[in-house]
Biopython code that builds the backbone (N, CA, C, O; Angstrom):
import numpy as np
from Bio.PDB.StructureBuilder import StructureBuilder

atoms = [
    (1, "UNK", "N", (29.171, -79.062, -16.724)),
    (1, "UNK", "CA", (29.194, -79.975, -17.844)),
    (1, "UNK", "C", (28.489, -79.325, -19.050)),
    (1, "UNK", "O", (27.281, -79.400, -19.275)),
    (2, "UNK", "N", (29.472, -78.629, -19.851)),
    (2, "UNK", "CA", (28.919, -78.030, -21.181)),
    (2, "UNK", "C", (27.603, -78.884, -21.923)),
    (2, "UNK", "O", (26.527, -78.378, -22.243)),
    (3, "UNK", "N", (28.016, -80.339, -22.098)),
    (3, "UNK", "CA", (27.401, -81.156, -22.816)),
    (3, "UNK", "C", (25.872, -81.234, -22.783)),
    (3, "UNK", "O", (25.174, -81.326, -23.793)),
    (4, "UNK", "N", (25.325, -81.178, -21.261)),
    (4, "UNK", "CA", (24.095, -81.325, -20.851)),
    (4, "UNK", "C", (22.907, -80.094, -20.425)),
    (4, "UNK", "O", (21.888, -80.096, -19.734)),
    (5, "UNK", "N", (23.734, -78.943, -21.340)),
    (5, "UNK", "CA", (23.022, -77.862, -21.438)),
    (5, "UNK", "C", (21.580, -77.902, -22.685)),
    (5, "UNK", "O", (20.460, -77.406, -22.567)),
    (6, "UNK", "N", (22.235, -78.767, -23.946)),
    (6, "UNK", "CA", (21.222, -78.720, -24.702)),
    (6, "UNK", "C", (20.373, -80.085, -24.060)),
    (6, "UNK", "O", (19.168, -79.836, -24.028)),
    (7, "UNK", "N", (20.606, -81.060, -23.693)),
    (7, "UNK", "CA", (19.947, -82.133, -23.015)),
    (7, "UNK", "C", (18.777, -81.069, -22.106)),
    (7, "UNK", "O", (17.617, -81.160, -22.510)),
    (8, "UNK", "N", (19.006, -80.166, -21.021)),
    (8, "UNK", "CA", (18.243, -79.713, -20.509)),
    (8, "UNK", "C", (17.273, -78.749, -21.163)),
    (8, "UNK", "O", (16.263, -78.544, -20.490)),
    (9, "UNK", "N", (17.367, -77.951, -22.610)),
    (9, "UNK", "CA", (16.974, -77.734, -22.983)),
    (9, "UNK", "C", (15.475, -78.181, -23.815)),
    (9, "UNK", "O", (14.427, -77.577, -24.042)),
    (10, "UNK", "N", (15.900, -79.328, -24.071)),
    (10, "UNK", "CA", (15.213, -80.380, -24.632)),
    (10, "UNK", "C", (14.065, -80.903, -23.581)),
    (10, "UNK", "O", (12.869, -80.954, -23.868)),
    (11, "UNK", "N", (14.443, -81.159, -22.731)),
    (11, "UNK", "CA", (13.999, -81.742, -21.708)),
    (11, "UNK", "C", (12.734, -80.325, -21.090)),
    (11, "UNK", "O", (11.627, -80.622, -20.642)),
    (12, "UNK", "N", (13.049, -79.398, -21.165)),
    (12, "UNK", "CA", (12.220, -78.571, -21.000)),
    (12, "UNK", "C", (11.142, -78.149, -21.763)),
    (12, "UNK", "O", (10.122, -77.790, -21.176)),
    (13, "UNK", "N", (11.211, -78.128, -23.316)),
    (13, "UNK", "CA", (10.961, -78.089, -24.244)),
    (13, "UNK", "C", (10.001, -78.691, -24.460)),
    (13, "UNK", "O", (8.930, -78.300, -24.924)),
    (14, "UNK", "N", (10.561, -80.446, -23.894)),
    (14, "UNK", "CA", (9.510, -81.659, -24.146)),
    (14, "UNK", "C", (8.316, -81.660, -22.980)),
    (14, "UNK", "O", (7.264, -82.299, -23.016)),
    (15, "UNK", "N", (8.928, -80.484, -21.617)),
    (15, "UNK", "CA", (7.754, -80.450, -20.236)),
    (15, "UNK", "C", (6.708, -80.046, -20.760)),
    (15, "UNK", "O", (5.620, -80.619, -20.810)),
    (16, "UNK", "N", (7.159, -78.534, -21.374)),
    (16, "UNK", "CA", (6.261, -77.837, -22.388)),
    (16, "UNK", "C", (5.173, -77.937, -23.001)),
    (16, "UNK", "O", (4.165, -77.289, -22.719)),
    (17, "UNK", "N", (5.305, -79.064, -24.234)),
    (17, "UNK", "CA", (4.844, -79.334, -24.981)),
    (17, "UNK", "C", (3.910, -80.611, -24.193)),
    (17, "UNK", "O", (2.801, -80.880, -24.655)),
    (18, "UNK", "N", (4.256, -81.099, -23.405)),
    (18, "UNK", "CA", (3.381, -82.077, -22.798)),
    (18, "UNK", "C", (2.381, -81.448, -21.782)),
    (18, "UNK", "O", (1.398, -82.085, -21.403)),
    (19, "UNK", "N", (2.677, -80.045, -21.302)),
    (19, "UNK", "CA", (1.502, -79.545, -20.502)),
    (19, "UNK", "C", (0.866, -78.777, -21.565)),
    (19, "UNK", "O", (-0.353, -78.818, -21.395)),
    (20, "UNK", "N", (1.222, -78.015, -22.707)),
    (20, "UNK", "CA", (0.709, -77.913, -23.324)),
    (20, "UNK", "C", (-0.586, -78.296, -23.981)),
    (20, "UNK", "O", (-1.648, -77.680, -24.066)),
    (21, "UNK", "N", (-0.124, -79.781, -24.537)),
    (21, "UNK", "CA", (-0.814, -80.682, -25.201)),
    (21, "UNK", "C", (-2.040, -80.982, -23.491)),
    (21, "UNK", "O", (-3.171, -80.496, -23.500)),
    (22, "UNK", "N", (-1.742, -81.460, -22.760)),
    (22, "UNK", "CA", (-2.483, -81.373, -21.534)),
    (22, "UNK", "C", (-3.984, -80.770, -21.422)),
    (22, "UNK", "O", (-5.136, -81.199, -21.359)),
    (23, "UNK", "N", (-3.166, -79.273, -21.435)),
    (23, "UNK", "CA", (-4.284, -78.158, -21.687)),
    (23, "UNK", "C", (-5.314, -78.122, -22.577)),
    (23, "UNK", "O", (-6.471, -77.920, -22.210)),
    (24, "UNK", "N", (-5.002, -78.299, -23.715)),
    (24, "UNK", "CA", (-5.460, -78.232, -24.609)),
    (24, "UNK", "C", (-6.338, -79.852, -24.781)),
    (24, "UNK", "O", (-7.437, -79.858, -25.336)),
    (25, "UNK", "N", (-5.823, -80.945, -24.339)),
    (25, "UNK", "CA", (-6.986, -82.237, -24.109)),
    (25, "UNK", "C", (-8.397, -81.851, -23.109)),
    (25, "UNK", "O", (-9.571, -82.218, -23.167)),
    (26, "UNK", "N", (-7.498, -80.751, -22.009)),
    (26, "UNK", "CA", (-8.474, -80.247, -21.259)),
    (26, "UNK", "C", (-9.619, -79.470, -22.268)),
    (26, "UNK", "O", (-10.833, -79.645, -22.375)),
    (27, "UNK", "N", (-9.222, -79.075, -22.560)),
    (27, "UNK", "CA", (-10.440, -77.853, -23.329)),
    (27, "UNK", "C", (-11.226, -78.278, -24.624)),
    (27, "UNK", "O", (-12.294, -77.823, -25.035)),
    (28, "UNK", "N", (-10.392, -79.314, -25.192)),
    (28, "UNK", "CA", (-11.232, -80.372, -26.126)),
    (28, "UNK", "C", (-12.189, -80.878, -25.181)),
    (28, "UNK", "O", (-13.377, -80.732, -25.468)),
    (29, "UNK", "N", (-11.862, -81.486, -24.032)),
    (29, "UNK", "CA", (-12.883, -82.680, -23.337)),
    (29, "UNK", "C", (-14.201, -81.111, -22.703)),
    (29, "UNK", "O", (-15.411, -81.235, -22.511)),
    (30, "UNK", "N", (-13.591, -80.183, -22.583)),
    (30, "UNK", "CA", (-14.948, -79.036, -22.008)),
    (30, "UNK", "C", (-15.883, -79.058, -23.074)),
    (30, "UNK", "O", (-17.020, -79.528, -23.036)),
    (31, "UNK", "N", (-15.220, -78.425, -24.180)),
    (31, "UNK", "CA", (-15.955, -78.392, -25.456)),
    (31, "UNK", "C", (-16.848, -79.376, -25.668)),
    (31, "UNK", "O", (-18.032, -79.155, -25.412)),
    (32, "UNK", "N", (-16.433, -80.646, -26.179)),
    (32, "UNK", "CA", (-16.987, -81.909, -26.767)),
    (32, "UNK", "C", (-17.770, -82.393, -25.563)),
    (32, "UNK", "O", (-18.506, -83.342, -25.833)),
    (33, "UNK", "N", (-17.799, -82.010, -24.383)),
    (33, "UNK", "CA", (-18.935, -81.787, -23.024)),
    (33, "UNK", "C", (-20.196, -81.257, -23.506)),
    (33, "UNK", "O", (-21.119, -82.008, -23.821)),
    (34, "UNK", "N", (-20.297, -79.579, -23.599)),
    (34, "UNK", "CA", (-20.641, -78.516, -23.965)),
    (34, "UNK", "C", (-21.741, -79.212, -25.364)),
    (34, "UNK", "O", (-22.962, -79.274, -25.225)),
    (35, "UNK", "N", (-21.080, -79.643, -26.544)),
    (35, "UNK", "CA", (-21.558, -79.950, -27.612)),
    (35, "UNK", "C", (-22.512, -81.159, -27.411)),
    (35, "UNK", "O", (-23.341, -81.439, -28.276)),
    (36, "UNK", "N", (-22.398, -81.830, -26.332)),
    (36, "UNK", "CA", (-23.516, -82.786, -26.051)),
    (36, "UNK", "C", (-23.978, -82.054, -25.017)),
    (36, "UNK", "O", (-24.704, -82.824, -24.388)),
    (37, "UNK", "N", (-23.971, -81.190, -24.580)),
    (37, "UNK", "CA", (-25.288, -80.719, -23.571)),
    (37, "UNK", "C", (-26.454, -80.624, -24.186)),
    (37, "UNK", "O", (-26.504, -80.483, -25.408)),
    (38, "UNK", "N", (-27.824, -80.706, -23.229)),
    (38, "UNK", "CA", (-29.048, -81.110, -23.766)),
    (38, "UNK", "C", (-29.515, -79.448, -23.898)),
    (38, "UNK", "O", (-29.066, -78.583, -23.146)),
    (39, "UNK", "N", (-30.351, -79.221, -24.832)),
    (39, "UNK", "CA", (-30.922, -77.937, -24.870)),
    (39, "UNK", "C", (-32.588, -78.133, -24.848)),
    (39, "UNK", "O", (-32.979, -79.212, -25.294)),
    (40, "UNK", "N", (-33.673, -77.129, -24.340)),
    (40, "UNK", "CA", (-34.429, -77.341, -23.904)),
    (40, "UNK", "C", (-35.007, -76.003, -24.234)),
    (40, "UNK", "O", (-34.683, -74.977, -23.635)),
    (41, "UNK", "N", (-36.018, -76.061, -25.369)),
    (41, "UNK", "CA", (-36.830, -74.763, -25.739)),
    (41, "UNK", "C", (-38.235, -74.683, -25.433)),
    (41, "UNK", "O", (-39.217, -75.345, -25.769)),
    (42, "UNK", "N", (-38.031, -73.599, -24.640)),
    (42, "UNK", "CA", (-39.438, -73.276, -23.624)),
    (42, "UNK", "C", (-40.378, -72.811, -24.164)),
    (42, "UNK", "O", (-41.493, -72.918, -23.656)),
    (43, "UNK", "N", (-40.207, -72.263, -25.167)),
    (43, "UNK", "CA", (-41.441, -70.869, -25.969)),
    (43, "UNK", "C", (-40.725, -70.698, -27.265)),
    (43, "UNK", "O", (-39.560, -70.939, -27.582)),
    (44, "UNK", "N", (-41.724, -70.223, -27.919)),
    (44, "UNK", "CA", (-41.395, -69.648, -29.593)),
    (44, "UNK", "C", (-42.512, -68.692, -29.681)),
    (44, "UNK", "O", (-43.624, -68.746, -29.157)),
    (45, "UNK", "N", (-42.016, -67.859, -30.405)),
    (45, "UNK", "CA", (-43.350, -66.854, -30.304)),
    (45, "UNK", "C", (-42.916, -66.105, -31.742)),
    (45, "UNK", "O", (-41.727, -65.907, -31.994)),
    (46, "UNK", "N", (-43.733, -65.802, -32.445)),
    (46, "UNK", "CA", (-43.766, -65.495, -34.236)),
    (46, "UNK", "C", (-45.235, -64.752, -34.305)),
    (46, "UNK", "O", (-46.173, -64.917, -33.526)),
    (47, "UNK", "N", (-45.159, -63.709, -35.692)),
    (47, "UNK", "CA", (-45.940, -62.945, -35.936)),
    (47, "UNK", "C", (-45.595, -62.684, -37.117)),
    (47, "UNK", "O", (-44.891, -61.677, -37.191)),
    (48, "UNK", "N", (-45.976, -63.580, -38.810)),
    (48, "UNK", "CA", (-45.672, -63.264, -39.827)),
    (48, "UNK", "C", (-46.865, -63.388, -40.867)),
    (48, "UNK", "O", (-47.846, -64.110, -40.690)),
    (49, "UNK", "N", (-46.660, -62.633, -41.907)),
    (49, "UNK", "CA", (-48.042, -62.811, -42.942)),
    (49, "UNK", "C", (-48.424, -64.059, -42.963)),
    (49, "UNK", "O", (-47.812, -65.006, -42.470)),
    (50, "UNK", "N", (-49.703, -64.093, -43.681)),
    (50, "UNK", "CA", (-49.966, -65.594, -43.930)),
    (50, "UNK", "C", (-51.287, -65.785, -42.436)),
    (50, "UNK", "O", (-51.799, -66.867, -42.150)),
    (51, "UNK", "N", (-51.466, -64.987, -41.994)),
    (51, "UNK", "CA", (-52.070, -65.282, -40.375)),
    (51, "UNK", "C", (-51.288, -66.264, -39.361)),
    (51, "UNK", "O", (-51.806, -66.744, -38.353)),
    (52, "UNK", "N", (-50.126, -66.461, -39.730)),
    (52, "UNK", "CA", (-48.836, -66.903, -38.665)),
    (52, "UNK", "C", (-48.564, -66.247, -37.386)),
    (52, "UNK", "O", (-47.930, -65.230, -37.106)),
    (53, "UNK", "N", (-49.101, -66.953, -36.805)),
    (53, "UNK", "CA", (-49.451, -66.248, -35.077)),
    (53, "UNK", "C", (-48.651, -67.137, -34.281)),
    (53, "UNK", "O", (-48.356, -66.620, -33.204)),
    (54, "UNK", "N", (-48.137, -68.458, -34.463)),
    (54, "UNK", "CA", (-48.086, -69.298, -33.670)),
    (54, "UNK", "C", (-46.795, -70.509, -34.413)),
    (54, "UNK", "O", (-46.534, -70.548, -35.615)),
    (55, "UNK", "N", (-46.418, -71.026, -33.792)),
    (55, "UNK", "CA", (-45.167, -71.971, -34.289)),
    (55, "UNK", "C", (-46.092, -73.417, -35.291)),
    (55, "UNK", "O", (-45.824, -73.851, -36.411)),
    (56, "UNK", "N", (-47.112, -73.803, -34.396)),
    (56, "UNK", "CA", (-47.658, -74.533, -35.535)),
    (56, "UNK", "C", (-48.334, -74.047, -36.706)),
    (56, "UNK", "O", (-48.657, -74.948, -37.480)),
    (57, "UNK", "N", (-48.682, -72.729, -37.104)),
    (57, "UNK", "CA", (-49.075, -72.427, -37.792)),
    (57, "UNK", "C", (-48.076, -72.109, -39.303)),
    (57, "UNK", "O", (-48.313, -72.333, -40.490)),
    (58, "UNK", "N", (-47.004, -71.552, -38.663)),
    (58, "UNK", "CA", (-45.239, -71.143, -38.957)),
    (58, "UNK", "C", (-44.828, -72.799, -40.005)),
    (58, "UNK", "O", (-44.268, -72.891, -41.097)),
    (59, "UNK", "N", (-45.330, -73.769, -39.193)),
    (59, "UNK", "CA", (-44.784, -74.882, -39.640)),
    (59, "UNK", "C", (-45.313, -75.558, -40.964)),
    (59, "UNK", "O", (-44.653, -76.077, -41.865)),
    (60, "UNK", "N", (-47.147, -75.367, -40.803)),
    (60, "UNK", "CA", (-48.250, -75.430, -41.837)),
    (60, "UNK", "C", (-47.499, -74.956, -43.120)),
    (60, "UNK", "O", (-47.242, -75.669, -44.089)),
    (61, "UNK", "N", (-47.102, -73.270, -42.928)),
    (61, "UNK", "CA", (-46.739, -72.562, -44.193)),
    (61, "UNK", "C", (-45.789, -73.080, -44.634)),
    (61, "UNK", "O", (-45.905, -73.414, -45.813)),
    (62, "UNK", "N", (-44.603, -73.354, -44.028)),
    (62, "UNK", "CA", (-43.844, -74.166, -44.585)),
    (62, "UNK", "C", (-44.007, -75.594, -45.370)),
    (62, "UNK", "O", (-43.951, -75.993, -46.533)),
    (63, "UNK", "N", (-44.188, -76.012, -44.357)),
    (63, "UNK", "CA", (-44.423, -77.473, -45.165)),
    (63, "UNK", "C", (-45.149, -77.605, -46.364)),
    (63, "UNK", "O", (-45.032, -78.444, -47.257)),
    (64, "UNK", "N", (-45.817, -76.775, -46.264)),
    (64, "UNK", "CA", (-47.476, -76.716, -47.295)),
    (64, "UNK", "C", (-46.861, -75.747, -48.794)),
    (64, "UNK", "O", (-47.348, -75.681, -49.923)),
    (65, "UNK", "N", (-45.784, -75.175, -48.290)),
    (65, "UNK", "CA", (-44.889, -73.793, -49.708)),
    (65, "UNK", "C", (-45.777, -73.153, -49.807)),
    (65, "UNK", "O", (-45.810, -72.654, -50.932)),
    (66, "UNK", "N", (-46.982, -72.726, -48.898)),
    (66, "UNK", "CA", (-47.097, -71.554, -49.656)),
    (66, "UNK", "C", (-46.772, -70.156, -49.224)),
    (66, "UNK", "O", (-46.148, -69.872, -48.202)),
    (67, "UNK", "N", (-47.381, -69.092, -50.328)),
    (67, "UNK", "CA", (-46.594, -67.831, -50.358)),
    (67, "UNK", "C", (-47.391, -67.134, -49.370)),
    (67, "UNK", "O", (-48.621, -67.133, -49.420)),
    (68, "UNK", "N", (-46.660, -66.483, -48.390)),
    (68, "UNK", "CA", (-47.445, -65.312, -47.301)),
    (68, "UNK", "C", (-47.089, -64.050, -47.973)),
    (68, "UNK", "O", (-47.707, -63.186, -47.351)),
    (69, "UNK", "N", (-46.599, -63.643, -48.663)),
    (69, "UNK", "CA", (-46.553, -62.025, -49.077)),
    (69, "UNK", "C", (-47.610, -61.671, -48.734)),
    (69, "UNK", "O", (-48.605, -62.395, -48.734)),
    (70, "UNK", "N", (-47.586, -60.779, -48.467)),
    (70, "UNK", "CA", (-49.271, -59.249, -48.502)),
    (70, "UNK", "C", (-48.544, -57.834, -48.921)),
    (70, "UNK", "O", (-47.485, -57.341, -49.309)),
    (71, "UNK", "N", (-49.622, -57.610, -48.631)),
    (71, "UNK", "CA", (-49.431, -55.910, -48.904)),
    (71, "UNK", "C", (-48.925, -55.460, -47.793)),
    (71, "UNK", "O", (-49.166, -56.069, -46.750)),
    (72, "UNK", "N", (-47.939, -54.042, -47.788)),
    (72, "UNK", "CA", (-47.906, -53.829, -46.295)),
    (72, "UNK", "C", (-49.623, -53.385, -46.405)),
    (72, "UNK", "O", (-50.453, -53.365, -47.313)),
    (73, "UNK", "N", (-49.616, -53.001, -44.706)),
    (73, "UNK", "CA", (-50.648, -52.599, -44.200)),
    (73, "UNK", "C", (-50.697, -50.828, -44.457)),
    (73, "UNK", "O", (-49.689, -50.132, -44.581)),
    (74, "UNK", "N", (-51.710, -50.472, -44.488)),
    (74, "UNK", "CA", (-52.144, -49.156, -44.526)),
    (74, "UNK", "C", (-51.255, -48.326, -43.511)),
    (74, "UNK", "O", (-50.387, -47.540, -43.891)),
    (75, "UNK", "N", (-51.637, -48.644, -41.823)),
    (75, "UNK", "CA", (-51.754, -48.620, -41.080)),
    (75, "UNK", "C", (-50.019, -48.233, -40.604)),
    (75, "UNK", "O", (-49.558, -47.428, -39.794)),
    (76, "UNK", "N", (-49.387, -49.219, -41.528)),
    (76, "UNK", "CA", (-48.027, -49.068, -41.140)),
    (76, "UNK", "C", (-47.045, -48.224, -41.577)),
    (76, "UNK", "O", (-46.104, -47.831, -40.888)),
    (77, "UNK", "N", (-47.314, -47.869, -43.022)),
    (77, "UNK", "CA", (-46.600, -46.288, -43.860)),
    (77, "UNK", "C", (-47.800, -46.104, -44.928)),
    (77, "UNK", "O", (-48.753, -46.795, -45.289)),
    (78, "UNK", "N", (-47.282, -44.825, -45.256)),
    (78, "UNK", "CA", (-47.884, -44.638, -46.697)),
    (78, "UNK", "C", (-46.931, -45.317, -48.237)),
    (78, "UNK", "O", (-46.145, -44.611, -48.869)),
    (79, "UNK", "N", (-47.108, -46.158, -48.439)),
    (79, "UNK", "CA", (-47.339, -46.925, -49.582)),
    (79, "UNK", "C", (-46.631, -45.717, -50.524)),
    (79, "UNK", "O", (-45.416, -45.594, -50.681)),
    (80, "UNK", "N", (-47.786, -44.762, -51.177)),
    (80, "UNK", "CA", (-46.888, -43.947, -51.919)),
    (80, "UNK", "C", (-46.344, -42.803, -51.738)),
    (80, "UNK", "O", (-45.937, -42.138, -52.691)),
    (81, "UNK", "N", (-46.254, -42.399, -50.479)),
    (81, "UNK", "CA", (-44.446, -41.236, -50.094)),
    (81, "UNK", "C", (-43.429, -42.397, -50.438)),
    (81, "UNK", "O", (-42.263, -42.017, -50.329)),
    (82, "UNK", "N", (-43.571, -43.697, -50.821)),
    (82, "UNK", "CA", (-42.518, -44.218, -50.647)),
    (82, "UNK", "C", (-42.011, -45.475, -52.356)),
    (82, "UNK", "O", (-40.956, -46.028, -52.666)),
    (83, "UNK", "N", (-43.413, -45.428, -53.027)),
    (83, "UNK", "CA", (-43.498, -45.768, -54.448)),
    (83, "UNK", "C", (-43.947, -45.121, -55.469)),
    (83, "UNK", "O", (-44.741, -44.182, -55.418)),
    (84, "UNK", "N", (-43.293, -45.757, -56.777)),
    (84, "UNK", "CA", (-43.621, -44.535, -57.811)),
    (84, "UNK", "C", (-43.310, -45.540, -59.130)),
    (84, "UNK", "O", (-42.170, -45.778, -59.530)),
    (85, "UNK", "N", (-44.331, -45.990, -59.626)),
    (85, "UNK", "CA", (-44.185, -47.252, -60.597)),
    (85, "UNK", "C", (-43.466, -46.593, -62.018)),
    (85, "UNK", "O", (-43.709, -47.228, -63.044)),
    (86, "UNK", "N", (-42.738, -45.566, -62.136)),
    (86, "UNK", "CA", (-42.048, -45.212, -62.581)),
    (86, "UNK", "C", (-40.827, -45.063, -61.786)),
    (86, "UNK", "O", (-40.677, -44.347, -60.796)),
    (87, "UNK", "N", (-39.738, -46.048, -62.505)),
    (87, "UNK", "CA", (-38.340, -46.226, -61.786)),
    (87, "UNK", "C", (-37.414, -45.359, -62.153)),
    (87, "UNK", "O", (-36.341, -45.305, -61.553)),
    (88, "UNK", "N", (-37.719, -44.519, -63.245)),
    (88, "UNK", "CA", (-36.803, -43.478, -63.579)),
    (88, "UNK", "C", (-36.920, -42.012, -62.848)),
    (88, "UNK", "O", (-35.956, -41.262, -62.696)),
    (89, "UNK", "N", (-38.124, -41.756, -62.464)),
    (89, "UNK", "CA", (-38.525, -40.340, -61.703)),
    (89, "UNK", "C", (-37.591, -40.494, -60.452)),
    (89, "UNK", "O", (-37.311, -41.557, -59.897)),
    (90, "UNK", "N", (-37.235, -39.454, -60.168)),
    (90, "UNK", "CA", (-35.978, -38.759, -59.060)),
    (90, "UNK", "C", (-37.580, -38.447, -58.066)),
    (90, "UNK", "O", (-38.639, -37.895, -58.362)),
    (91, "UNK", "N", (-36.942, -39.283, -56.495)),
    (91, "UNK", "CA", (-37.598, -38.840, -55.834)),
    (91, "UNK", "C", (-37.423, -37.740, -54.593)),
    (91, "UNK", "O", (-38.312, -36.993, -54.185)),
    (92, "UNK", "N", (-36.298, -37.812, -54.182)),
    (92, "UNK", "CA", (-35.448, -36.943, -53.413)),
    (92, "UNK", "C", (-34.909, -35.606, -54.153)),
    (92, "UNK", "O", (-34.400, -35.724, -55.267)),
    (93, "UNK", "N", (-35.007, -34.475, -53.607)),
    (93, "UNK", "CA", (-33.945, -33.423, -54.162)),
    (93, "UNK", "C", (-33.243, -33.095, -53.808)),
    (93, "UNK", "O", (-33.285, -32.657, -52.658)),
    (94, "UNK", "N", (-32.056, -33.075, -54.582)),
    (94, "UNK", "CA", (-30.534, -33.082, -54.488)),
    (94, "UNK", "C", (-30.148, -31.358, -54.071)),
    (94, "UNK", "O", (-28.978, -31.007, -53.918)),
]
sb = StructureBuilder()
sb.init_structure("model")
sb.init_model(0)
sb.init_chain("A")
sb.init_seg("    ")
for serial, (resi, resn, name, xyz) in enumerate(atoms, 1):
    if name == "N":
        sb.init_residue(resn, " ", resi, " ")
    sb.init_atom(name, np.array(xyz, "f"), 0.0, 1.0, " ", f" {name:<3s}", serial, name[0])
structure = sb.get_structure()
């Protein structure tokens, strides 16, 4: 029966698209699972200017705005192999 070739077509088409769609409800409902899972933070651990040692301390600076800049430390480079308050002097040779 010529006629019921595109009928079966259709019909397959429409299996398709319904396991398709299926799948894909599946993996919405994992996700939107996933996105309400509970999360649970054990530790924080920080070391920034300002004497920021610690998460409540981290929080102080914030809240409070103020500025932690410093200097680097001595300890950590030399300062001037690496500045030159003249921005035009060539420090590298080419």
């Amino acid at each position: 029966m010529p006629d019921s070739e595109p009928t079966d077509r259709a019909a397959t088409a429409v299996k398709r698209a319904l396991a398709m769609i299926q799948g894909l409800e599946s993996k919405l409902a994992k996700a939107e699972q996933a996105a309400r899972a509970p999360i649970a933070v054990v530790g924080i651990g920080c070391r920034f200017p300002g004497n920021v040692s610690n998460a409540a301390a981290y929080w102080r600076l914030m809240s409070e705005g103020r500025d932690a800049i410093t200097e680097v430390p001595a300890s950590r480079w030399d300062l001037d192999a690496y500045y030159d308050p003249d921005p035009d002097r060539q420090q590298f040779a080419e």
